[in-house]
BALOBA-1460 file (C-alpha; in Angstrom, 3 decimals):
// residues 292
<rec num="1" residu="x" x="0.000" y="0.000" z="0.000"/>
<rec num="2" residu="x" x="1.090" y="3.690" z="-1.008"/>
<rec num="3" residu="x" x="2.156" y="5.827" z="1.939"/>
<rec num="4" residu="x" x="-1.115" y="7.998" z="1.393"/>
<rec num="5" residu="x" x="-5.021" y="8.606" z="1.718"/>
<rec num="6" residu="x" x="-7.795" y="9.308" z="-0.521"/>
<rec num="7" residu="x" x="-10.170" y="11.914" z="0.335"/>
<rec num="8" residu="x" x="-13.578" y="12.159" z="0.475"/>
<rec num="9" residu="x" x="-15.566" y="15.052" z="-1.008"/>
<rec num="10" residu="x" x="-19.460" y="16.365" z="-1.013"/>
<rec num="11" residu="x" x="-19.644" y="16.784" z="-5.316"/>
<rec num="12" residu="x" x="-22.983" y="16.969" z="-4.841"/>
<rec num="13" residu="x" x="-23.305" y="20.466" z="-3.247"/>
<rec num="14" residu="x" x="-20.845" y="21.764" z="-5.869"/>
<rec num="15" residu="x" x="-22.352" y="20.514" z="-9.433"/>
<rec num="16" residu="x" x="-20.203" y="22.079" z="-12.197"/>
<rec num="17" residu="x" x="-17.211" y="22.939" z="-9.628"/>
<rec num="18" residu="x" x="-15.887" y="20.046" z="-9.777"/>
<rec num="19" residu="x" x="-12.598" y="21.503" z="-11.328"/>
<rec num="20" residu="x" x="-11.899" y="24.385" z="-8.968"/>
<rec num="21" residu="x" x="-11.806" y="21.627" z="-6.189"/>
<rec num="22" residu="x" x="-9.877" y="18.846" z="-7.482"/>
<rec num="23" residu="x" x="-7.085" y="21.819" z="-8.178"/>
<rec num="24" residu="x" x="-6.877" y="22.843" z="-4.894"/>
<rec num="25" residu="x" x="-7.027" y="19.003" z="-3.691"/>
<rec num="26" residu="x" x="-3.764" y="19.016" z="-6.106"/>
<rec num="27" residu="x" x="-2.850" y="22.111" z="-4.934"/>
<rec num="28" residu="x" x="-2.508" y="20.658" z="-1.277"/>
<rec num="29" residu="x" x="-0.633" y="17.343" z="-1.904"/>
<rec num="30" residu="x" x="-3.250" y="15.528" z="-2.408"/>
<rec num="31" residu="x" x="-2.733" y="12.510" z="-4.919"/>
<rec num="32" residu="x" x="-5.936" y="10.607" z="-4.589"/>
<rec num="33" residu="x" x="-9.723" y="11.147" z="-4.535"/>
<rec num="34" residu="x" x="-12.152" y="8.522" z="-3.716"/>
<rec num="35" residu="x" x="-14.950" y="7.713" z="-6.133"/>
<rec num="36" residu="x" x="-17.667" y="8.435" z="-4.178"/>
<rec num="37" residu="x" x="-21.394" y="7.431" z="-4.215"/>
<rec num="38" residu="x" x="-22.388" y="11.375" z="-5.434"/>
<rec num="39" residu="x" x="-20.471" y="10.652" z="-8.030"/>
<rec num="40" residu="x" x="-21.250" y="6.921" z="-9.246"/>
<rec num="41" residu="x" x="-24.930" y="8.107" z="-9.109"/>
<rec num="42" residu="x" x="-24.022" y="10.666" z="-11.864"/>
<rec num="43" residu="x" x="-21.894" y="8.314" z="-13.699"/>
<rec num="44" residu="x" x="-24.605" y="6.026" z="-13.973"/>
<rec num="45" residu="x" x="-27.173" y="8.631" z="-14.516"/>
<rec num="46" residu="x" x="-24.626" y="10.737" z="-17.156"/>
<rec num="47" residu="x" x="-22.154" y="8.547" z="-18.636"/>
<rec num="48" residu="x" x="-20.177" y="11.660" z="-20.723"/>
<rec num="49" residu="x" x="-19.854" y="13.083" z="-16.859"/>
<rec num="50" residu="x" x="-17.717" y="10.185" z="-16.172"/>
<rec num="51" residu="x" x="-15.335" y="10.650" z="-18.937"/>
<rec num="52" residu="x" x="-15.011" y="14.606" z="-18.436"/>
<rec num="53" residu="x" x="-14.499" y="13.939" z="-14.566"/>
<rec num="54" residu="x" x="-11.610" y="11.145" z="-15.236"/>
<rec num="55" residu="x" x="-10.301" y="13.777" z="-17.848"/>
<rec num="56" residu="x" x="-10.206" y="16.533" z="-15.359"/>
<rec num="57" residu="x" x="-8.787" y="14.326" z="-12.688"/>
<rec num="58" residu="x" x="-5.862" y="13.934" z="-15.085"/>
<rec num="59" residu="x" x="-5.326" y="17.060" z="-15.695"/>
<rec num="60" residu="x" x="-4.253" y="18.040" z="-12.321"/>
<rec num="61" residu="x" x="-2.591" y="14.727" z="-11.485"/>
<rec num="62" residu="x" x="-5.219" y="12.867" z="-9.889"/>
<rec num="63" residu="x" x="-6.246" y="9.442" z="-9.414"/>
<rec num="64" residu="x" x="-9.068" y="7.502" z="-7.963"/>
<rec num="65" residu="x" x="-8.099" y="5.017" z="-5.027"/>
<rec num="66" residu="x" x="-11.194" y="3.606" z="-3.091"/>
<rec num="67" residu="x" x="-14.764" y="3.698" z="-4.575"/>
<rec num="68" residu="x" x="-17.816" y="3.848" z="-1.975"/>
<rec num="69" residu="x" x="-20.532" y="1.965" z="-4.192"/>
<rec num="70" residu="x" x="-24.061" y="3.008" z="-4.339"/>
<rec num="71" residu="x" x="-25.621" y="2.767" z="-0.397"/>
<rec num="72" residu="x" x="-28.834" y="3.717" z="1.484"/>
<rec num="73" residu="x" x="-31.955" y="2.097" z="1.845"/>
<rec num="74" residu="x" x="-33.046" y="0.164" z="-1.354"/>
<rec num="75" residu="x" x="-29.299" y="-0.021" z="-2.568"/>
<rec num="76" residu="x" x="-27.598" y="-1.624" z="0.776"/>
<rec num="77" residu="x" x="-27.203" y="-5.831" z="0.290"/>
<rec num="78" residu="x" x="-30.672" y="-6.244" z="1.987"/>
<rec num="79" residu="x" x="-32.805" y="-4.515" z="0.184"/>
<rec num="80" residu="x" x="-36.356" y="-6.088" z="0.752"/>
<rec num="81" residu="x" x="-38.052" y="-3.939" z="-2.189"/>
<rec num="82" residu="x" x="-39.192" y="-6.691" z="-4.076"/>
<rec num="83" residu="x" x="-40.129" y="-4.307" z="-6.579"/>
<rec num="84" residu="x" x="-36.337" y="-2.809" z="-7.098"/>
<rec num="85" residu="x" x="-34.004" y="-5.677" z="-5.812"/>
<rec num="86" residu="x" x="-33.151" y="-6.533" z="-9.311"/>
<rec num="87" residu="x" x="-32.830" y="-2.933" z="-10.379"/>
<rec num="88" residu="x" x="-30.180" y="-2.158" z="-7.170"/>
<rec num="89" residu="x" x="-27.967" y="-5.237" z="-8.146"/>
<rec num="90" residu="x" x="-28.364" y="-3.837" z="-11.896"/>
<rec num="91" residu="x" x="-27.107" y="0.079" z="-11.098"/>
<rec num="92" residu="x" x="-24.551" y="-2.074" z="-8.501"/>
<rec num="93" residu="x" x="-23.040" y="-4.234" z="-11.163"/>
<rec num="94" residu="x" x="-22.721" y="-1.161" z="-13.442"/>
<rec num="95" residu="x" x="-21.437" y="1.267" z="-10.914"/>
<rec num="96" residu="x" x="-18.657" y="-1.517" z="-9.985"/>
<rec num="97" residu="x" x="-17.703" y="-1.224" z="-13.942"/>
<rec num="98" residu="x" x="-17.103" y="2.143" z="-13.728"/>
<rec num="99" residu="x" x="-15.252" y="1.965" z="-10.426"/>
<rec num="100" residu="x" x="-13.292" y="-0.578" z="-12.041"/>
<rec num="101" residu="x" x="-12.667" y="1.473" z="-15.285"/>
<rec num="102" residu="x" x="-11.661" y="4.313" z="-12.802"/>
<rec num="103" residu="x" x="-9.071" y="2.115" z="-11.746"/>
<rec num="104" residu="x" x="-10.450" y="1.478" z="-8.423"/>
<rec num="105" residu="x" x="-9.357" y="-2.059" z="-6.224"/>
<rec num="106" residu="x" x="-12.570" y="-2.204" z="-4.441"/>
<rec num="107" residu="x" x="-16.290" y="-1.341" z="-4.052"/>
<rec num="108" residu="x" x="-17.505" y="-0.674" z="0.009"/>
<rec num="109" residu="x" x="-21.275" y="-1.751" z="0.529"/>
<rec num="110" residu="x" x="-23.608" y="-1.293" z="3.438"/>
<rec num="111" residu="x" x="-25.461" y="-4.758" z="4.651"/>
<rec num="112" residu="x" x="-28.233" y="-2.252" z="5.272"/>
<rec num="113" residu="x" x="-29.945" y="-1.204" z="8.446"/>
<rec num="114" residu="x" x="-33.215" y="0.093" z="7.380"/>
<rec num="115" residu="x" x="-35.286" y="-2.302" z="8.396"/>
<rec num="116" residu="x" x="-33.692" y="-1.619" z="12.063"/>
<rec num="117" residu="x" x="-35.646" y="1.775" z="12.488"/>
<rec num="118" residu="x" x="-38.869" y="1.329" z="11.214"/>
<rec num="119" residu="x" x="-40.334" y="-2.163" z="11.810"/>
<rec num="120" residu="x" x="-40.152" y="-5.636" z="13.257"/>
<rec num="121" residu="x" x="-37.820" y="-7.918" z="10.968"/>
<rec num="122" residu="x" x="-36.821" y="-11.052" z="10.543"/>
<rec num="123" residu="x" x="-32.872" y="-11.112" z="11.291"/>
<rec num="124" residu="x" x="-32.292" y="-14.311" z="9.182"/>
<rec num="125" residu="x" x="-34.345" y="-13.394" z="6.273"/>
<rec num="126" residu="x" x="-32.581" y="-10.492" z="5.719"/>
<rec num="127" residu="x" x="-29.401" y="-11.947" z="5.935"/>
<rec num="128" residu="x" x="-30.557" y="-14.461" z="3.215"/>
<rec num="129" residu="x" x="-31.210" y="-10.845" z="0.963"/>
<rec num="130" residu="x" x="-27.326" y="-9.742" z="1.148"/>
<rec num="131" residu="x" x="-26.285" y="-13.269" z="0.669"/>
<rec num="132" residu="x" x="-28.645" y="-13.097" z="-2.714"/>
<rec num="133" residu="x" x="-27.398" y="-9.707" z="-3.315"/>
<rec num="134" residu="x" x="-23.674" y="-10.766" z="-2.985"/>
<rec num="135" residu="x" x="-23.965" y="-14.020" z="-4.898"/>
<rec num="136" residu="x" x="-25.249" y="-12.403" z="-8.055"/>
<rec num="137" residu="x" x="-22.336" y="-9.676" z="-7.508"/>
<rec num="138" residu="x" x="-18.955" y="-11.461" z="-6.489"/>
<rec num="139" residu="x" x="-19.013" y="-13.142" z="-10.148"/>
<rec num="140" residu="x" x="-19.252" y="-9.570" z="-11.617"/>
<rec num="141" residu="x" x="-16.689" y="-8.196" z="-9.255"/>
<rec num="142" residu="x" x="-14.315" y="-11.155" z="-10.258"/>
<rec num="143" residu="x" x="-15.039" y="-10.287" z="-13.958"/>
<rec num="144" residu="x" x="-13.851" y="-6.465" z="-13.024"/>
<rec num="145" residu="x" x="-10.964" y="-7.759" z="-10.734"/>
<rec num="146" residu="x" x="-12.621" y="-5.259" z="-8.384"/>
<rec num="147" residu="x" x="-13.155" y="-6.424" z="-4.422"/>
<rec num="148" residu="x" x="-17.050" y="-5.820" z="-2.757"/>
<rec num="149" residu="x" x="-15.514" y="-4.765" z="0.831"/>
<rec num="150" residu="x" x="-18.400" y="-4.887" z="3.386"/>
<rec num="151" residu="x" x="-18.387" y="-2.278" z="5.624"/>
<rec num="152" residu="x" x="-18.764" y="-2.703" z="9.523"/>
<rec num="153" residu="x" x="-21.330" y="-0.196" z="11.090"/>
<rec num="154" residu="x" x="-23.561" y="0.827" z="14.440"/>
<rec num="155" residu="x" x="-26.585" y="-1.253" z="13.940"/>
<rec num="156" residu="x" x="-27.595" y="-4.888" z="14.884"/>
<rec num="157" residu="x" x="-27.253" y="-5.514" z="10.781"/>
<rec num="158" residu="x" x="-24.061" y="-3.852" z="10.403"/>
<rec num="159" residu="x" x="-21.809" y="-5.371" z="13.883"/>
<rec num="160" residu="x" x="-18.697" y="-6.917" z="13.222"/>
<rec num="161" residu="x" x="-20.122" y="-9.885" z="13.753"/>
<rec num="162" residu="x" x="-22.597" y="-10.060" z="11.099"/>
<rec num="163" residu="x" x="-20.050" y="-8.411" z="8.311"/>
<rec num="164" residu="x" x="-18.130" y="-11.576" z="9.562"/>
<rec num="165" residu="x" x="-20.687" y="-13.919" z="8.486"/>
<rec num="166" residu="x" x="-20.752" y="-12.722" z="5.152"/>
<rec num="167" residu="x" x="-17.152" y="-12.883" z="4.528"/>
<rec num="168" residu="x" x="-17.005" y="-16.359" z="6.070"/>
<rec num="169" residu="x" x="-19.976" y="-17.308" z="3.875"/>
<rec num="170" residu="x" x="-18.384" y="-15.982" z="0.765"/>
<rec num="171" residu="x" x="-14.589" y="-16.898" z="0.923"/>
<rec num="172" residu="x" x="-13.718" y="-15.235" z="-1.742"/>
<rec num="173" residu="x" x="-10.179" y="-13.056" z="-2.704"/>
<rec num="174" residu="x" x="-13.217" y="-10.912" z="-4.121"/>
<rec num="175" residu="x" x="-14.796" y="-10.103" z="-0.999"/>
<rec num="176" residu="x" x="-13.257" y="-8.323" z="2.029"/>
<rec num="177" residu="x" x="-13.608" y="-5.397" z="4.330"/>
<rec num="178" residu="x" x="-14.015" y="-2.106" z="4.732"/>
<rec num="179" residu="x" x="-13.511" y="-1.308" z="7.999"/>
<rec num="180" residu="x" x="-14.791" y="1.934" z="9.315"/>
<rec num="181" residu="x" x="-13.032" y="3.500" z="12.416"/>
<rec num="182" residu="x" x="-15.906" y="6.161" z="13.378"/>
<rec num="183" residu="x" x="-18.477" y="3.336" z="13.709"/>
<rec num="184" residu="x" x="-16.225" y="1.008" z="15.399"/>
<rec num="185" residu="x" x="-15.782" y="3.944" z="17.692"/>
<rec num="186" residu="x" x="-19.457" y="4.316" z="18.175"/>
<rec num="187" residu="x" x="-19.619" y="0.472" z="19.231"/>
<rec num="188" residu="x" x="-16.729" y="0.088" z="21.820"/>
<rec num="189" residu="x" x="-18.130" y="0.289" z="25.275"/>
<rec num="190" residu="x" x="-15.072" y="1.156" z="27.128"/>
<rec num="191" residu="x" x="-15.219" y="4.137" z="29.241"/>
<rec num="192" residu="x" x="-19.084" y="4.531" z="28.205"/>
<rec num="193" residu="x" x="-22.265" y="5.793" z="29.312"/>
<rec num="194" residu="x" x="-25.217" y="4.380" z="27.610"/>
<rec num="195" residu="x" x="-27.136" y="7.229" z="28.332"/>
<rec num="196" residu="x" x="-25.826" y="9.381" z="26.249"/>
<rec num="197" residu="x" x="-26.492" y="7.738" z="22.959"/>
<rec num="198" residu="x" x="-29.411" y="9.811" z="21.664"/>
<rec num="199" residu="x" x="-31.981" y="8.390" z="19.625"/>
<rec num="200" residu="x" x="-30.305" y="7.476" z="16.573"/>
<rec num="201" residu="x" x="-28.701" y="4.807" z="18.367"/>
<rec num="202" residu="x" x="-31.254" y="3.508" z="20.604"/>
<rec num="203" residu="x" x="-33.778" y="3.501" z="18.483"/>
<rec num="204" residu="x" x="-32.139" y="0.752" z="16.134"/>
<rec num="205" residu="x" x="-30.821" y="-1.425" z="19.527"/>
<rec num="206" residu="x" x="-34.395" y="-1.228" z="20.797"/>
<rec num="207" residu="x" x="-32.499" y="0.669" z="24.151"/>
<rec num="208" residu="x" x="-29.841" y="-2.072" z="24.211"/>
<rec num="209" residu="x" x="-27.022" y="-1.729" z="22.676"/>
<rec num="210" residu="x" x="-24.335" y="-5.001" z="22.731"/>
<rec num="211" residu="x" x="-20.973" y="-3.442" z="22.587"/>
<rec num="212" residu="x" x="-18.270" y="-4.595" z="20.424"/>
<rec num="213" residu="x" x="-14.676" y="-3.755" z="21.911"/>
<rec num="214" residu="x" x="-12.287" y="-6.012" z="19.320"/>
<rec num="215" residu="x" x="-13.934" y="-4.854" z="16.309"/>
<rec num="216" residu="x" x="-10.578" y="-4.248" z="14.543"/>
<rec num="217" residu="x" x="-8.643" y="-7.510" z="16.047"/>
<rec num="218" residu="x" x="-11.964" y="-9.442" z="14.379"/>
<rec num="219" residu="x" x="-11.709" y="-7.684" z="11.035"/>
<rec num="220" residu="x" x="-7.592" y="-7.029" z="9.946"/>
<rec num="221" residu="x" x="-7.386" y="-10.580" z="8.644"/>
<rec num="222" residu="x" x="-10.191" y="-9.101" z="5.674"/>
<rec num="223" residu="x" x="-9.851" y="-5.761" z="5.958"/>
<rec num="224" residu="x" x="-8.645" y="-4.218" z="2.246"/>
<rec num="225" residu="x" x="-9.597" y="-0.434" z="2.745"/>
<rec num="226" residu="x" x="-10.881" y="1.822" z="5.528"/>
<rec num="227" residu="x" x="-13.180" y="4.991" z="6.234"/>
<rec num="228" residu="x" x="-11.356" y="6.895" z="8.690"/>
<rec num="229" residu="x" x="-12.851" y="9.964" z="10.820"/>
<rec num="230" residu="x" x="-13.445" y="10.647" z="14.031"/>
<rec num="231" residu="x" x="-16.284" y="11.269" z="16.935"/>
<rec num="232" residu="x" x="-17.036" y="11.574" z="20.214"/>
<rec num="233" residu="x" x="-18.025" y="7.779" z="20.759"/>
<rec num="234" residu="x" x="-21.630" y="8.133" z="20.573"/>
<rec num="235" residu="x" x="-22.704" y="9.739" z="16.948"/>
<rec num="236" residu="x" x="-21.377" y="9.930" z="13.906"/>
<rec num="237" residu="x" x="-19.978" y="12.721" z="13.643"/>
<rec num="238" residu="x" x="-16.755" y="12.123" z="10.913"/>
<rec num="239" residu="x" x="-14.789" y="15.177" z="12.475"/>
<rec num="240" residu="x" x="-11.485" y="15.509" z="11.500"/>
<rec num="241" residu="x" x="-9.081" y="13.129" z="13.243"/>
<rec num="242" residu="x" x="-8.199" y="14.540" z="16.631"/>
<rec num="243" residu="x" x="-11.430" y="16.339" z="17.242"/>
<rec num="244" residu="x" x="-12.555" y="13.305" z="18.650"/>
<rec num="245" residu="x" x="-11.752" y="10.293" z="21.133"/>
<rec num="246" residu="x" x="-10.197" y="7.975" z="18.919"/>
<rec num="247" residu="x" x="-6.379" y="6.979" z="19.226"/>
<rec num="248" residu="x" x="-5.146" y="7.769" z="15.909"/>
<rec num="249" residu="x" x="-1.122" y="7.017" z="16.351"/>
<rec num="250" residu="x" x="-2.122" y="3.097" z="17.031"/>
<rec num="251" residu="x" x="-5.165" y="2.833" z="14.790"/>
<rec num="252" residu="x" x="-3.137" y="4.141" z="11.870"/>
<rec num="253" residu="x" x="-0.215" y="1.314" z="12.691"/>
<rec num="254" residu="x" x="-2.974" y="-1.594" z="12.911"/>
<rec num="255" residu="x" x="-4.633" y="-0.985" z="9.687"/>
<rec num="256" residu="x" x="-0.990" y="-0.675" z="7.791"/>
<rec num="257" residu="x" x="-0.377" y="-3.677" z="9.549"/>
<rec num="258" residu="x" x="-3.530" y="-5.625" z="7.722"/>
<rec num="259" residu="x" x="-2.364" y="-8.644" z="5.308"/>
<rec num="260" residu="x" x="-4.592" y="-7.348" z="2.922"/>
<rec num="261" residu="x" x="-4.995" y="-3.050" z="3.010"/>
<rec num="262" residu="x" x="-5.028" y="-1.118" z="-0.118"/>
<rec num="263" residu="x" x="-6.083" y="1.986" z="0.532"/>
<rec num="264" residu="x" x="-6.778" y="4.185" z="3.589"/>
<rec num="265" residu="x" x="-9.822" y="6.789" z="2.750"/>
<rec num="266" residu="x" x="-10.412" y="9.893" z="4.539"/>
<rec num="267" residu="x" x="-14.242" y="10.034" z="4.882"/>
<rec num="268" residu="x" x="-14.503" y="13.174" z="6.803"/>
<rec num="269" residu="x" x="-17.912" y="15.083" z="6.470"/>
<rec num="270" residu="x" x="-17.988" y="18.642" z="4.892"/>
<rec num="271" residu="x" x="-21.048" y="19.113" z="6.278"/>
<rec num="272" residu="x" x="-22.891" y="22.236" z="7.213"/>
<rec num="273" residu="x" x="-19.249" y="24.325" z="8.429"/>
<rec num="274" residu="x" x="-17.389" y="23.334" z="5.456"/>
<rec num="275" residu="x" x="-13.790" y="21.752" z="6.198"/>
<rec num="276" residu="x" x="-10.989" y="23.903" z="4.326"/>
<rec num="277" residu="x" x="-9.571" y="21.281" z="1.589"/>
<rec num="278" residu="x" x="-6.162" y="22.701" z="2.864"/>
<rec num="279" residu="x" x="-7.083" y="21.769" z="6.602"/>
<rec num="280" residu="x" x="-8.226" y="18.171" z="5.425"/>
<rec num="281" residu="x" x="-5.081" y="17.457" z="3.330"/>
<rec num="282" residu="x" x="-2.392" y="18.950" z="6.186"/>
<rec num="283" residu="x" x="-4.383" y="16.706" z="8.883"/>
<rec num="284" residu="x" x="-4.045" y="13.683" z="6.677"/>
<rec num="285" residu="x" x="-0.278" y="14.542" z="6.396"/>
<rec num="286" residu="x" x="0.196" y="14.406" z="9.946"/>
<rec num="287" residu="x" x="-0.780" y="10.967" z="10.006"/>
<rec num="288" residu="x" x="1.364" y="9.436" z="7.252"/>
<rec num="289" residu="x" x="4.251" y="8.987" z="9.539"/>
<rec num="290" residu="x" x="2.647" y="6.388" z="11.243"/>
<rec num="291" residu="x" x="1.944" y="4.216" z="7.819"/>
<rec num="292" residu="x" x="4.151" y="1.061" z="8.781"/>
């Protein structure tokens, strides 16, 4: 793996900017952007955009190194929409092309946690939709010699534990991880008060939330890219690193440490108070000495 990170960036609330901020992502030292799902969503939707964003991505020395495939609701692994399950896996299977054209390595998807916040479920039946999902879209992903890296979140579909059982279901060199350090931070229960998770997390635990404190011990063997951002341990926040609670000398270490890393993404929210590109690359920097 490269000694450096691929960032993040909100396209959407900048359609037809897109140049002014991949220069000043250049500008800054940046060497790597991550296709995002803003922008797969366009590339699917406006297949010149693709071409004139890869041509302005060359043009100020630019290259894509993570992809974060389609996500949300009726495009996570478990989508129960009967009526658009075979149109997800579709736009999936044609977004992973273009990641893969992009020159992308691999293609994060959400299990899905929908069904967590707004009724009843059946835990095994949806389980048996990602495993439908993923078996129609490993063979694709082998075709592309892209990897489908399952991300590891903060609800009962998402723990460690169940992105576990999908990777040990599918043993495949085209299936891994992508582990994400702000919800793994969100899950450990050391030093926590349960009270203070607000609604967004209780809601989906039903008021009990099961901790999981070896989330990255679990994972490394599979992990092949990671989201990294920080928090204060009970939302999900992605601050930049060091506005939060997570140790970011040793986590760095660990996950350049994985058999099987190939990229480290920086997944840090613009949000509302927009986060200077400048600020976000310099940050990053500050990190790369720990890269083993």
């Amino acid at each position: 793996m490269e000694k450096d990170f691929s960032f993040f960036f909100d396209w959407k609330k900048f359609v037809t900017m897109e140049e002014r901020f991949l220069a000043e992502f250049a500008e800054n030292g940046a060497k790597s952007i991550v296709a995002t799902n803003d922008l797969l969503e366009r590339f699917l939707n406006e297949p010149t955009f693709f071409y004139l964003f890869c041509k302005l991505m060359e043009k100020h020395g630019l290259k894509f190194k993570g992809c974060h495939g389609l996500w949300s609701g009726v495009k996570d692994l478990n989508c129960d929409d009967r009526q658009y399950r075979d149109i997800s896996i579709a736009n999936h299977k044609r977004a992973m092309g273009y990641a893969a054209e992009a020159g992308c390595r691999e293609y994060v998807v959400h299990i899905g946690a929908l069904c967590c916040y707004y009724r009843p479920y059946d835990e095994q039946k949806m389980r048996d939709y990602a495993c439908d999902t993923l078996e129609k879209l490993i063979p694709e992903a082998e075709k592309l010699g892209i990897i489908i890296a399952v991300e590891n979140s903060f609800e009962p579909t998402n723990t460690t534990d169940e992105v576990l059982y999908y990777i040990n279901k599918f043993p495949s060199p085209f299936v891994g991880v992508c582990y994400d350090a702000g919800h793994a931070n969100i899950m450990t229960g050391i030093g926590k008060d349960k009270s203070r998770y607000g609604a967004g997390m209780q809601l989906p635990w039903a008021n009990n939330i099961e901790f999981e404190d070896h989330a990255l011990e679990k994972l490394a063997p599979h992990i092949v890219t990671c989201h990294l951002h920080d928090n204060d341990g009970y939302s999900d926040q992605h601050f930049l690193p060091g506005k939060g609670t997570i140790n970011w000398e040793k986590l760095i270490r660990d996950l350049s440490a994985c058999p099987r890393i190939l990229s480290m993404q920086a997944e840090v929210s613009m949000g509302t108070d927009i986060v200077p590109i400048r600020k976000l690359c310099t940050t990053f920097d500050g990190l790369k000495k720990y890269i083993g």
